[in-house]
N, C-alpha and C positions, 0 to 999 in steps of 0.2 A: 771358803773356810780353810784356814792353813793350819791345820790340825796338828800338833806335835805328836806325829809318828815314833813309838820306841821302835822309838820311831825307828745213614748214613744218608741220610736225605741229603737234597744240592746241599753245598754249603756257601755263606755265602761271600761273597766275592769282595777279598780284602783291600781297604782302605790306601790309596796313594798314600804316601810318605810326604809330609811337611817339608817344604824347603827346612834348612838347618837354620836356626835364627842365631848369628854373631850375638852375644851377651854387649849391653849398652854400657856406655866408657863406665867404671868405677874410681871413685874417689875412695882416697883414703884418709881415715877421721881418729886417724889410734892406733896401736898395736894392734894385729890379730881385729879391728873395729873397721867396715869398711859399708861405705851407703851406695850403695846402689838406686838409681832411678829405679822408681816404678814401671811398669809395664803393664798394657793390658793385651787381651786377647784376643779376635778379631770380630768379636762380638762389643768387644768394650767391658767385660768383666776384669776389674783390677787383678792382675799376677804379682805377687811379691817374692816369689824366686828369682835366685841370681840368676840360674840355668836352664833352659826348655827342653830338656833331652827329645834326641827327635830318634826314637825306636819305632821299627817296622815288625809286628810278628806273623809269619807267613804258617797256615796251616799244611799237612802234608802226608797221606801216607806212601808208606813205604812196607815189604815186607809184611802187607794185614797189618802193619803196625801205626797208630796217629803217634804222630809228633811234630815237633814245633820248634820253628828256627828264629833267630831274631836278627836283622839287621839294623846298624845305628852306630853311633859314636863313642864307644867305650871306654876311649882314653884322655875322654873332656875332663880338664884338671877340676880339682874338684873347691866348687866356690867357697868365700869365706859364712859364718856366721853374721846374719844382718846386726846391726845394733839397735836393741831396745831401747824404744822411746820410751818406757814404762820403767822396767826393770831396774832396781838400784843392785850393788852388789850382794846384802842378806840375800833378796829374794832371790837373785840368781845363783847362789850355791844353796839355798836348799832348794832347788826347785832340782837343781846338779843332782843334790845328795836322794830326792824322793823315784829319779832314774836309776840311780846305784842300787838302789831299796827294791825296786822294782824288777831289773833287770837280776841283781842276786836272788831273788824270790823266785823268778819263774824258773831261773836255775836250780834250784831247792827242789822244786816241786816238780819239774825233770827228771831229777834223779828219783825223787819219794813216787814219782809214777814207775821207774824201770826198776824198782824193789818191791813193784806193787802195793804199795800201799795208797794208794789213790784208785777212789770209787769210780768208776768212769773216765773220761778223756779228760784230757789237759790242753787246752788253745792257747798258744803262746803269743807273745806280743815283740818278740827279738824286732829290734830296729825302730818300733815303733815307741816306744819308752817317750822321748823326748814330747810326742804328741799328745798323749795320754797325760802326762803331769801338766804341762805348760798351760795345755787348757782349760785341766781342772781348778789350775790356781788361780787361776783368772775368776772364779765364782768367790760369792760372797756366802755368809753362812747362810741365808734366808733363801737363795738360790735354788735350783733343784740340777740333779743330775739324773741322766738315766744310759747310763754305759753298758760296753757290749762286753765281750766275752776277752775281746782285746786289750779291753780296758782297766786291769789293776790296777797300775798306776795311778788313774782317776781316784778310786778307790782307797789307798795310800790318802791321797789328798785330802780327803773327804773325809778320814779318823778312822777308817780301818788297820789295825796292824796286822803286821805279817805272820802272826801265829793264827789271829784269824780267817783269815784266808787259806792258810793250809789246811785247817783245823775242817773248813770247808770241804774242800777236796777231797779229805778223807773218813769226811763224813763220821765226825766225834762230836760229842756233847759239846764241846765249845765252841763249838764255830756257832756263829750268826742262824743259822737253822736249825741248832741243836742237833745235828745229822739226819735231818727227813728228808735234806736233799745234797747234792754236790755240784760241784764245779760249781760256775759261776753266779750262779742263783740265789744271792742273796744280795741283802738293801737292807735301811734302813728311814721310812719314811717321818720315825718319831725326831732325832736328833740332825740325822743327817743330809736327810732329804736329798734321799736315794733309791732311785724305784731299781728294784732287782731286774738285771739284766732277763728277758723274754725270750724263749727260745725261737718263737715264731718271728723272722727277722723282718723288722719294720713297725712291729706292735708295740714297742715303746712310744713312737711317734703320739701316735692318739693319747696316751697314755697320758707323756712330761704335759703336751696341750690340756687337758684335763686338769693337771695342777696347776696349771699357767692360770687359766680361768679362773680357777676356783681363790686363788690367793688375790684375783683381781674382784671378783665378786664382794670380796672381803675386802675392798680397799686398797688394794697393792699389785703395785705393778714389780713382779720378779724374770730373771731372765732364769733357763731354763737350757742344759747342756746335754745332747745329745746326739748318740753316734749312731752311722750305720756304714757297713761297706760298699763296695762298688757293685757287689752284687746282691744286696738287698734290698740298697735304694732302689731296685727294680720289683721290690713288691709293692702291692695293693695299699696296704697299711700304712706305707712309708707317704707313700701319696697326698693319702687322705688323711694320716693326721697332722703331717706337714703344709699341706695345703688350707686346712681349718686354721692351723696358728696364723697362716699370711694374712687369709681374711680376717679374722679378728683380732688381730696386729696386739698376738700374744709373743714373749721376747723368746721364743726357741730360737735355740741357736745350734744347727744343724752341722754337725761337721762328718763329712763325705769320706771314709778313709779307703780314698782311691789306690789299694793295694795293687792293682796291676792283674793280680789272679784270682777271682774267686773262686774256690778251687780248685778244680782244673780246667777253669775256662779264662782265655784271656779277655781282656776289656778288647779288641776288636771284634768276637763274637756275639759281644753283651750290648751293646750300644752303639748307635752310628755316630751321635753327639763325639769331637776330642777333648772337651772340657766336660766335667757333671757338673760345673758351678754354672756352666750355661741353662740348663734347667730353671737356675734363679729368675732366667725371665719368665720362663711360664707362672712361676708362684708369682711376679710382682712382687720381689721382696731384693735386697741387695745381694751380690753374692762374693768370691775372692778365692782368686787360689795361693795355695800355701806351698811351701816346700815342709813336709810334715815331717821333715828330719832337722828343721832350724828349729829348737825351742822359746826364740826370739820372736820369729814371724808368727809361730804359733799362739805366742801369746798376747802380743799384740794384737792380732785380727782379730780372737778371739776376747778380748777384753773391750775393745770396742764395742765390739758383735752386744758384746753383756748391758755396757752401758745405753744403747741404741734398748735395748729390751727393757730395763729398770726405770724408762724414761717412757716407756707405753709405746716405743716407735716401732715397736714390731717385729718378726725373724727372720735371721740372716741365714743363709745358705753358704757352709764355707766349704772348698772341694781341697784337704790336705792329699798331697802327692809325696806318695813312698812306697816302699818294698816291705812286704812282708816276708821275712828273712825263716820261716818256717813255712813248712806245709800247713795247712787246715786245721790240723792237730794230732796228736803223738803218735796217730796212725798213721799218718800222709807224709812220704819222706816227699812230696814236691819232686820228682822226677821228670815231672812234665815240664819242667821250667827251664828253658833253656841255662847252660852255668854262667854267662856271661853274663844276664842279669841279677845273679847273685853277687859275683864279683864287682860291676858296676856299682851297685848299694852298698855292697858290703864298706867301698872306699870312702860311702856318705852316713857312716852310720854316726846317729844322731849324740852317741856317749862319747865316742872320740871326738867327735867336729865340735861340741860345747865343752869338755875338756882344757880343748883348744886354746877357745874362744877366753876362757877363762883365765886362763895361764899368762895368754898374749894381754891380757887388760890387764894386767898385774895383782889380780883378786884371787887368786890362787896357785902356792907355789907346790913345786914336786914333792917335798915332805908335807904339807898340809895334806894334797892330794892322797899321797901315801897313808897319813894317819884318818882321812874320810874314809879312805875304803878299806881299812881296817874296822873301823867304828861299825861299817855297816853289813863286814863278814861277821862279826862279832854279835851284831844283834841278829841276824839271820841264823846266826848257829844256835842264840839260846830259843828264837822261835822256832827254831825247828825242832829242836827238844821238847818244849812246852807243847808244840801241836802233836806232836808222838806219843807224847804217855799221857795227853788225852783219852778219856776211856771213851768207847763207842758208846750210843746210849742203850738204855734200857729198855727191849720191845714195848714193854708195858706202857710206856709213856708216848707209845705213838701218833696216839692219836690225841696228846694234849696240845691245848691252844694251836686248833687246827679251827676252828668257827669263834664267829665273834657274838659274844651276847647282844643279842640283838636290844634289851635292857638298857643297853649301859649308853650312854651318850660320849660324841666322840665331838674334841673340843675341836673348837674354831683354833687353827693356827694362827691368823693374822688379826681375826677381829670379830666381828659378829656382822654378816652379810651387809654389802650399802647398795640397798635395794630403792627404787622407787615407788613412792606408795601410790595407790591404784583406786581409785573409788570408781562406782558404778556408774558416776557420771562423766568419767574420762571419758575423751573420743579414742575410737579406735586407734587414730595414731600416736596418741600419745601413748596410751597400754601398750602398743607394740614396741616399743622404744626397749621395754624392760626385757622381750625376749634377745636383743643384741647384747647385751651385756655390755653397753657402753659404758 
């Protein structure tokens, strides 16, 4: 849906180092447009990044103190923007303009946190913007999402504006919860079909599969968009509701957002796997890794990923690789993280590299640019007004439409169940046909 936005036990014993893999010949197909061959990984999982950075991080104390070093190649020029097989130029300058939107927003609500006016924490998305939009565009309106704390952006796509969202944060009558809750915890499963991001990480999983089902029971086969980090994909939840979509070849589409840190643990202490898209062979379902800073590769894999699922063929497993360019959240300045992997990302972040990208295809000049990211301080500044003299709510009303009448009947969204019907003289295997939900 493309919404118009007004828009000290042992520890254990670290991983050898990758030989460094030379990047395959590139051709060049355009300005700033360059194709690179494919690649896969030594399992056979397709890779569609230009670059495999090949980082060592070494644990260590010193002084009573833990800290963390990193060796690896830091001064690898940094690749171009793939070219979308999809993408025409509209779609790729708003998708530009819904990261402006994005990235100006979390900025916003940065500061509306250091003036205190924000109820609780702020989880930022810096660097990850390009991911977050690309892949949400890729859904269609009947789609479902179920985004993380990371994910704005998505949210942007999906017909949120950014007065709502702050409005959220700070917890005023107009935001999407009428302020019973904050940060990132709100959806909209009437219009936009959008399950509110779950604090318990992984418990969206069961959740988007739940819809998945339930739109198919009703005759329809929808794809279904959901995140989780590198360190939640390590819960229970994440498992088993991703594992339910594979068997029952409902269209989630799992994207991995391999930040490198979950909070202060690196991906060598979390996993022995080098890829998470490897996991995709245990579910039996396809998987792919991304460079989650190309908003081309993103949407690509992910738009396929969508139509594989809208075709009943089941969920894809995608593992996007980047930098989470903040800490955890407005608490966590990220000091554990060694600087040079900030530096490193910082050279790939995904608003200058599509920028770029854009400039070099001749779809955007430096005054149009100039006048985009005017258009979208400008509407950031009147939502941030409009969410400020938002009045907090009224105690009294706290406890309104908090339970659902149980009375009222809740409409079929796609249709009215396509059930098989069952008489007493079926055989057992045919009645059981209807517990799969084929």
């Amino acid at each position: 849906m493309k919404a118009n936005t007004e828009t000290k036990p042992s520890k254990p014993q670290p991983k050898a180092p990758m030989p460094a893999k030379s990047a395959p010949a590139v051709t060049s197909n355009g300005p700033g447009n360059q194709v690179v061959p494919l690649r896969k990984n030594p399992n056979g999982i397709p890779d569609y990044r230009a670059e495999v950075p090949n980082f060592h991080t070494v644990e260590e104390w010193a002084d009573g103190k833990l800290r963390y070093t990193v060796t690896g190649d830091f001064d690898a020029p940094v690749p171009a923007i793939r070219e979308s097989k999809y993408l025409n130029k509209d779609q790729s300058l708003e998708i530009y303009r819904y990261m402006l939107l994005n990235r100006k927003m979390e900025q916003a609500l940065e500061n509306l946190f250091k003036q205190q006016k924000v109820i609780g924490g702020v989880y930022l998305g810096l660097g990850q913007e390009g991911c977050s939009v690309a892949s949400a565009y890729a859904l269609d309106k009947f789609d479902w999402i179920a985004p993380m704390i990371r994910n704005q952006g998505a949210m942007l796509v999906r017909g949120f504006r950014p007065a709502e969202t702050m409005m959220q944060y700070m917890a005023k009558v107009g935001a999407p919860t009428k302020g019973r809750d904050s940060g990132s915890h709100y959806g909209d499963i009437h219009e936009k079909n959008c399950i509110a991001p779950i604090s318990h990480l992984g418990d969206s999983l069961p959740v988007i599969a739940g819809c998945l089902l339930g739109a198919r029971i009703q005759g329809r086969n929808v794809a279904g968009l959901a995140y989780i980090g590198d360190g939640g994909q390590s819960t229970g939840p994440c498992y088993e509701g991703f594992n339910f979509a594979a068997v029952q070849k409902l269209g989630v589409v799992l994207i991995m957002e391999h930040n490198l840190w979950a909070y202060s643990t690196p991906v060598e202490l979390q996993f022995a796997c080098r890829d998470l898209a490897d996991r995709a062979l245990g579910y039996g379902v396809p998987g792919a890794i991304i460079d989650g800073t190309d908003p081309n590769q993103v949407y690509d894999v992910v738009h396929e990923a969508c139509e594989r699922g809208r075709r009943g063929e089941g969920a894809t497993l995608i593992e996007a690789k980047m930098m989470r360019m903040k800490g955890h959240a407005m608490h966590d300045a990220a000091l554990y993280v060694p600087k040079p992997y900030f530096e490193y990302w910082k050279k790939r972040d995904c608003m200058g590299r599509f920028e770029q990208y854009l400039m070099g295809r001749g779809w955007l000049t430096a005054k149009q640019n100039e006048e985009l990211i005017r258009s979208v301080d400008e509407q950031i500044n009147k939502d941030r007004d409009e969410a400020d003299a938002s009045p907090f709510p009224n105690g009294e009303d706290a406890a309104a439409n908090l339970f659902k009448n149980n009375a009222e009947t809740i409409p079929f969204k796609y249709g009215p169940p396509k059930v098989k019907k069952v008489s007493k003289d079926d055989k057992l295997g045919e009645a059981s046909n209807v517990s799969h939900y084929k």
